[in-house]
N, C-alpha and C positions, 0 to 999 in steps of 0.2 A: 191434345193427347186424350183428351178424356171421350171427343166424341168418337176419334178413330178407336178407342175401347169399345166403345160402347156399339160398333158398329162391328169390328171384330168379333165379338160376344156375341153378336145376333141380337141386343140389348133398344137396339131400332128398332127391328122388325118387331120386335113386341109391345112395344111400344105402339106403334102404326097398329098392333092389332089390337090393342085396347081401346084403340078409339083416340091417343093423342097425336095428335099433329106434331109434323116439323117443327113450325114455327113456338107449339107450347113445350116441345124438350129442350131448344135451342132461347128460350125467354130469360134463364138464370145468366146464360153467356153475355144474351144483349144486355142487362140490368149491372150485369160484374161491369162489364164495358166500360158505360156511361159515368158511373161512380167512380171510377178508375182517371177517365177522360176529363172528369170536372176537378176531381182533387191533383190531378198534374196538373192543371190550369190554376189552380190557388196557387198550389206552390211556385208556380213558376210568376205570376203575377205578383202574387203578394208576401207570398214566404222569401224569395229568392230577391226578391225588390229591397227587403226589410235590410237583409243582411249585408247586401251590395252598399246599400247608405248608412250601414253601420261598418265601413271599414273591412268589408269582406275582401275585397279587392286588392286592398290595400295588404293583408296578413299573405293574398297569395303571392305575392309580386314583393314580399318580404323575403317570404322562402323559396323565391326561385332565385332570389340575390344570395342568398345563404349558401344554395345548393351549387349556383353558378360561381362564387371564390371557392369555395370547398374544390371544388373538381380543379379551379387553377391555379393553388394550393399543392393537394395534393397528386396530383395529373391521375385520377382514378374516381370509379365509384363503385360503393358498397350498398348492396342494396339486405335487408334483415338488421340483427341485432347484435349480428359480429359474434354470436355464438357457435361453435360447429360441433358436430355430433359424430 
């Protein structure tokens, strides 16, 4: 979004006429990326690891046994807080 801004604005072309390049307007996007692409890779490694062998698995597969009597119980679901306006 930002670059199709910046391109719409004519925010390029001035760019290109100062003297910066492609590649030096486009260097925040690669660098956002990378920081982005490594901290998904923690969490998914070792944040998401941590919680699986602490029983995460175990709390989801709780509440889908809650949710699954609940529904054949009461032959319905409700999804909110049961409030109506």
């Amino acid at each position: 979004m930002v670059y199709g801004r910046l391109s719409a604005d004519n925010e390029l072309t001035a760019c290109r006429a100062g003297g910066l390049s492609h590649l030096t307007v486009a260097f925040p996007s690669f660098v956002l990326g990378i920081f982005v692409a490594i901290l998904s890779l923690v969490f998914l490694c070792f944040i998401r690891a941590g919680v699986h062998d602490e029983g995460g698995a175990d709390t989801v597969s709780n509440i889908a046994k809650l949710i699954a009597s609940r529904i054949q119980r009461e032959h319905k679901i409700e999804f909110g807080t049961g409030e109506h306006h």
